[in-house]
C-alpha distance (Angstrom), angle and dihedral (degrees) to the residues before:
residue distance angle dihedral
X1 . . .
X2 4.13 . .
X3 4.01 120.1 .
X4 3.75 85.3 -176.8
X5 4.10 104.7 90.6
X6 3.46 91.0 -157.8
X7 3.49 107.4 38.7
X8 4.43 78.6 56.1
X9 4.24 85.5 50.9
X10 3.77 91.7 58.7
X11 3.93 93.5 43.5
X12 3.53 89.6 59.3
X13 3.34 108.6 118.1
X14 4.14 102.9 -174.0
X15 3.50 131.1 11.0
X16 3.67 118.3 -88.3
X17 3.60 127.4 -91.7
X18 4.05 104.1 -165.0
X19 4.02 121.8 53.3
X20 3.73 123.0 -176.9
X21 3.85 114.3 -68.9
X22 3.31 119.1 -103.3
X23 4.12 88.0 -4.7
X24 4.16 136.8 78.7
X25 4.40 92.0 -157.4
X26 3.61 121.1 161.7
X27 4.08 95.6 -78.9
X28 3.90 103.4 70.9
X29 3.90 89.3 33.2
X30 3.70 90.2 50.0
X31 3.63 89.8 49.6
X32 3.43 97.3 56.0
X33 3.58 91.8 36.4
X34 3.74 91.7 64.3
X35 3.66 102.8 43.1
X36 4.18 98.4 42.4
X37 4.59 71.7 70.1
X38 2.79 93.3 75.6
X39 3.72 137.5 107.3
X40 3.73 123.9 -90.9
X41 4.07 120.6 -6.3
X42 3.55 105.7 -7.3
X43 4.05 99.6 97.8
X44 3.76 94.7 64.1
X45 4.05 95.0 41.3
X46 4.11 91.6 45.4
X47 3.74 81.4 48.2
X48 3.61 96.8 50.6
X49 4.24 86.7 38.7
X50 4.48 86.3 55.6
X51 3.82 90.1 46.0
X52 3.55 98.0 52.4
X53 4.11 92.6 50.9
X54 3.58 96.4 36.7
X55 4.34 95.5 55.9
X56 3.84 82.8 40.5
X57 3.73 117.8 109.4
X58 4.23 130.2 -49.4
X59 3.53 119.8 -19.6
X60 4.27 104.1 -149.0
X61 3.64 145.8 177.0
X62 3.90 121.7 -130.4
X63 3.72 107.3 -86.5
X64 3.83 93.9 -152.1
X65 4.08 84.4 66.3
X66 3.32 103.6 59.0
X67 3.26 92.3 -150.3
X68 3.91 89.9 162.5
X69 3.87 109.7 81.9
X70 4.03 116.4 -111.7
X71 4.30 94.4 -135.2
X72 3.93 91.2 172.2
X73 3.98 90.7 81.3
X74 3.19 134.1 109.5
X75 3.75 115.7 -74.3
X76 3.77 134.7 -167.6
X77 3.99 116.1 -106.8
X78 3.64 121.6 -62.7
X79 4.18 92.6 8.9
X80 3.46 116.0 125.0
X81 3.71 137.0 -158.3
X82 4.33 118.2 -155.1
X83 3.45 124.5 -179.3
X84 3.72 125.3 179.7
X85 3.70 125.5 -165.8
X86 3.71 127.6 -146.7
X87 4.07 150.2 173.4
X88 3.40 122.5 -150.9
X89 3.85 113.3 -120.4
X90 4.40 90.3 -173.1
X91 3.59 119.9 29.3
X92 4.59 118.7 -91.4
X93 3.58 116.9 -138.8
X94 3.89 124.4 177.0
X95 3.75 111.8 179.0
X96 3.84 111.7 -107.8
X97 4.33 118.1 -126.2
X98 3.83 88.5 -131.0
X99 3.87 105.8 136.7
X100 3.59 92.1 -167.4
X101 3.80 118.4 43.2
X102 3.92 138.4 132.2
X103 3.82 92.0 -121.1
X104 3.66 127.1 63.3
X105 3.63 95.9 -142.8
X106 3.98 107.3 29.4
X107 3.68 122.5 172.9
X108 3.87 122.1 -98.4
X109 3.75 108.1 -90.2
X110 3.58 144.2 176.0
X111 3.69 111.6 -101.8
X112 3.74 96.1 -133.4
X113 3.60 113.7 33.9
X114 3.56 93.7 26.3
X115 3.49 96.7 -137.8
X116 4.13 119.7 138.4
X117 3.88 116.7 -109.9
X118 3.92 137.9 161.4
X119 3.85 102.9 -126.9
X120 4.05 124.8 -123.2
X121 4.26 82.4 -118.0
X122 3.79 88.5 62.3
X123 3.79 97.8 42.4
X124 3.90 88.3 49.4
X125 3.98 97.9 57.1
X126 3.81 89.8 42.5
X127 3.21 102.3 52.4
X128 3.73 90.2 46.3
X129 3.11 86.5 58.2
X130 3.75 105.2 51.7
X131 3.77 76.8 43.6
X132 3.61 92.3 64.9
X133 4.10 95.1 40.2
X134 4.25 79.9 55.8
X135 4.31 84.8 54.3
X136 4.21 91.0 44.6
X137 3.61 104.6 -97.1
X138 3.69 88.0 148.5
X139 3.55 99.1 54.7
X140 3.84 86.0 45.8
X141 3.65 87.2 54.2
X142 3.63 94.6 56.8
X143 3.90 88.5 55.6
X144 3.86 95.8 50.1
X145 3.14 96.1 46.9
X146 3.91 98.9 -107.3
X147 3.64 88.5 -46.2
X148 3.82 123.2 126.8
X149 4.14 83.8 -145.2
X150 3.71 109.3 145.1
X151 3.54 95.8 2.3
X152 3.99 122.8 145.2
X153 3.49 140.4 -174.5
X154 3.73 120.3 -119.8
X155 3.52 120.3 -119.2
X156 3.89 93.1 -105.6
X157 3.63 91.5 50.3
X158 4.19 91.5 50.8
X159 3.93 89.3 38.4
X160 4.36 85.5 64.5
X161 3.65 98.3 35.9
X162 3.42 117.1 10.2
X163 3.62 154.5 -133.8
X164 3.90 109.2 -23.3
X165 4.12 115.0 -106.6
X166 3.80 116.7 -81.1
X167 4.30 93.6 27.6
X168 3.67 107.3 144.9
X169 3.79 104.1 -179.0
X170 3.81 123.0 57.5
X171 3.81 102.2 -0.9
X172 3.64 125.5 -173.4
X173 3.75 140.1 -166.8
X174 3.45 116.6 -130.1
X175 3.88 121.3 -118.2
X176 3.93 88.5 -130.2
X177 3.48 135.3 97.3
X178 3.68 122.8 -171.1
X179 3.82 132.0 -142.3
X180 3.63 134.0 -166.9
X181 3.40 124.3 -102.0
X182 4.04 111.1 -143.6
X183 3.67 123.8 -170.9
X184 4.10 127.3 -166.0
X185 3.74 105.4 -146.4
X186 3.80 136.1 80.2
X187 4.09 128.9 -162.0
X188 3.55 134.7 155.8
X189 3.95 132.7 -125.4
X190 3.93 123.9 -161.9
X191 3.88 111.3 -152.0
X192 4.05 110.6 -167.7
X193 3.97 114.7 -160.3
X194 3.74 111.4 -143.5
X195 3.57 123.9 -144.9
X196 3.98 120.6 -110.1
X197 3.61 96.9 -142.7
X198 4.00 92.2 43.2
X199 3.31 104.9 29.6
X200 4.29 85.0 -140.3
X201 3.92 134.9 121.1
X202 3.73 111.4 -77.6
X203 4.21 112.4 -166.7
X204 4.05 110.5 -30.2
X205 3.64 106.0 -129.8
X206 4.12 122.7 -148.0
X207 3.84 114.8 -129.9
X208 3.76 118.9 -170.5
X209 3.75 100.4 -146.4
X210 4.03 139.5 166.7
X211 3.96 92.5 -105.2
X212 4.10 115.6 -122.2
X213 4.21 112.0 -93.7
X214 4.32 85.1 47.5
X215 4.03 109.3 124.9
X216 3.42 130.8 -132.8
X217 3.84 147.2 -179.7
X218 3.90 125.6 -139.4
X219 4.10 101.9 -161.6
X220 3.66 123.5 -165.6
X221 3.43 134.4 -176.0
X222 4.28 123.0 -153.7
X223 3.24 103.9 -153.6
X224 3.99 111.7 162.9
X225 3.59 125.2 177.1
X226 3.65 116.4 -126.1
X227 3.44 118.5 -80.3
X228 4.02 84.9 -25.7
X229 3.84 99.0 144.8
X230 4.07 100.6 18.0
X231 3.54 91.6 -112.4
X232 3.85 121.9 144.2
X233 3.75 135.5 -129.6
X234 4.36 79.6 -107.1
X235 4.19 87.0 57.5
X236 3.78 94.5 37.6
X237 3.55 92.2 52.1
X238 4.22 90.1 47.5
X239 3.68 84.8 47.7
X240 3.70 91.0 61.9
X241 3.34 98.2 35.4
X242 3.64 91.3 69.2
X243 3.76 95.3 37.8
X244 3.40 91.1 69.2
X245 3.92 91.2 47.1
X246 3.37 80.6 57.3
X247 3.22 97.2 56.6
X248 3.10 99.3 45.8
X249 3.42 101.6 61.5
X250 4.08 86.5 43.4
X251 3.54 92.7 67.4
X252 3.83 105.1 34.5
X253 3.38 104.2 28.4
X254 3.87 115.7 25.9
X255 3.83 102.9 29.9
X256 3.36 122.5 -122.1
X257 4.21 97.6 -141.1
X258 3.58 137.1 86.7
X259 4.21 108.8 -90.0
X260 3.79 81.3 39.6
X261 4.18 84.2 160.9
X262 3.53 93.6 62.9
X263 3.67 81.1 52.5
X264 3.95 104.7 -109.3
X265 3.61 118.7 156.9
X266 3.68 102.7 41.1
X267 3.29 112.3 145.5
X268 4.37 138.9 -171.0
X269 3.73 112.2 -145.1
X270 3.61 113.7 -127.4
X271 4.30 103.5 -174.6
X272 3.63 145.2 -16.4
X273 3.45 141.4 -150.8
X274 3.81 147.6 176.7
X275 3.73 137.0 -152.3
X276 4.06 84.0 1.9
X277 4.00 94.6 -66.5
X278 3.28 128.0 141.0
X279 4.05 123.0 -40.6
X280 3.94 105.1 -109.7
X281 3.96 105.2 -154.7
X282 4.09 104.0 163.8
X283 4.05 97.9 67.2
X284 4.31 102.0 -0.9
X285 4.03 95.7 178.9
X286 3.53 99.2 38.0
X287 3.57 99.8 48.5
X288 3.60 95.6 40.7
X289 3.94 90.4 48.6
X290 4.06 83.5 55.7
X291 3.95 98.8 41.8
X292 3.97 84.4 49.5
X293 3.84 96.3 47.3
X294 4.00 82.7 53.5
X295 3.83 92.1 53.8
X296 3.46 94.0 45.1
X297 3.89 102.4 56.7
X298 4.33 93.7 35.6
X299 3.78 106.0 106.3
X300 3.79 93.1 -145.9
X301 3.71 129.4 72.6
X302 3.89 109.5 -63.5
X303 3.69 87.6 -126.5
């Protein structure tokens, strides 16, 4: 028996037939890793051997973690929880930070568990962005010559997210907190270049992706200090109001996925929800824009 993981990788003498139920971690990617190095065949049957495992079955977190945040409980006055609930129509791919894998272009995953998930970082910047396309950054673009050169946020955009990294004078927090989103299938995409002067396939290139019909949930958390900006419940609610605009056209008509020019990452929003009510599935924006303009100007505890 080895302690050395490596010195076991290079004894391996065929690629492994088992991985981790309901998880890809390092083990079973490291396996397969190590013996697609070697010489001769093994790249494209330790390829073949990841593929089959990976597209096989439910991908899951451990329950007993709870690694998924409970949004439905009680919060203090004036917080509020929003969680939106999607299914991918084309597939989302986010290139993993995995030095060492059997792919060339594996799907972002979580380092322990294995299990692929768009991180709270990512959601942040992108909807700030689709934030700022709502407040005409795009027309402002077109004046500046595609330059973000005198360019600042509005006060509703820095009330949710914040001063920008690096701001020195009159920083603020921003009243939201991001989640993950995790998702429990894997698939895999070929995209073949074609050559200009040919018009033929170049070199067909893998992608690991979450395939299209996969659900997800973006989670956000409004969580305002009091009084910290001198906005009212009349400016929080606006803020909001165009958040979820925002989001809306983030996730159904932008993309919110690496390749987002080929178009992956679009997404059709099934329900939403705040506080943990009820899932509202006929009209999801509208209804939540009206149950959260309710919350916002109660006086008592939105709970």
């Amino acid at each position: 028996m080895r302690f050395d993981l490596y010195a076991e990788l290079v004894s391996l003498q065929a690629c492994p037939t088992t991985s981790a139920p309901g998880r890809l971690a390092s083990g079973f990617v490291d396996c397969c890793t190590a013996f697609s190095a070697r010489d001769g065949k093994p790249k494209n049957e330790a390829r073949d051997c990841y593929r089959k495992h990976a597209a096989a079955g439910t991908l899951q977190l451990p329950s007993g973690l709870n690694l998924d945040p409970d949004l439905g409980t009680p919060l203090p006055a004036g917080w509020l929880s929003i969680e939106i609930k999607f299914k991918l129509l084309l597939p989302w791919y986010s290139k993993d930070d995995r030095p060492f894998h059997v792919l060339d272009n594996p799907v972002r995953k979580d380092r322990v568990f294995g299990v692929p998930y768009m991180s709270a970082a990512s959601w942040k910047g992108l909807l700030r962005w689709a934030c700022r396309m709502q407040a005409g950054l795009q027309e402002h673009l077109q004046r500046h010559g595609s330059k973000m050169d005198d360019w600042s946020d509005p006060d509703w955009i820095i009330h949710l997210f914040g001063n920008e990294k690096g701001e020195t004078e009159d920083f603020l927090r921003g009243a939201l907190v991001f989640y993950p989103t995790w998702f429990n299938k894997i698939g895999f995409e070929v995209i073949n270049p074609h050559s200009r002067k040919t018009r033929a396939g170049t070199q067909p290139i893998l992608y690991e992706v979450v395939p299209r019909d996969t659900e997800g949930v973006l989670r956000l958390l409004y969580a305002p200090l009091p009084d910290d900006d001198g906005l009212g419940d009349a400016e929080r609610t606006d803020a909001l109001q165009k958040l979820l605009d925002a989001a809306k056209q983030l996730l159904t008509v932008y993309g919110f996925s690496a390749k987002r020019t080929s178009g992956w990452g679009i997404a059709e929003v099934i329900a939403a929800r705040a506080n943990g009510g009820e899932w509202k599935q006929e009209n999801p924006f509208q209804e939540l824009k009206d149950e959260l303009a309710t919350l916002l100007s109660s006086e008592v505890d939105p709970r």
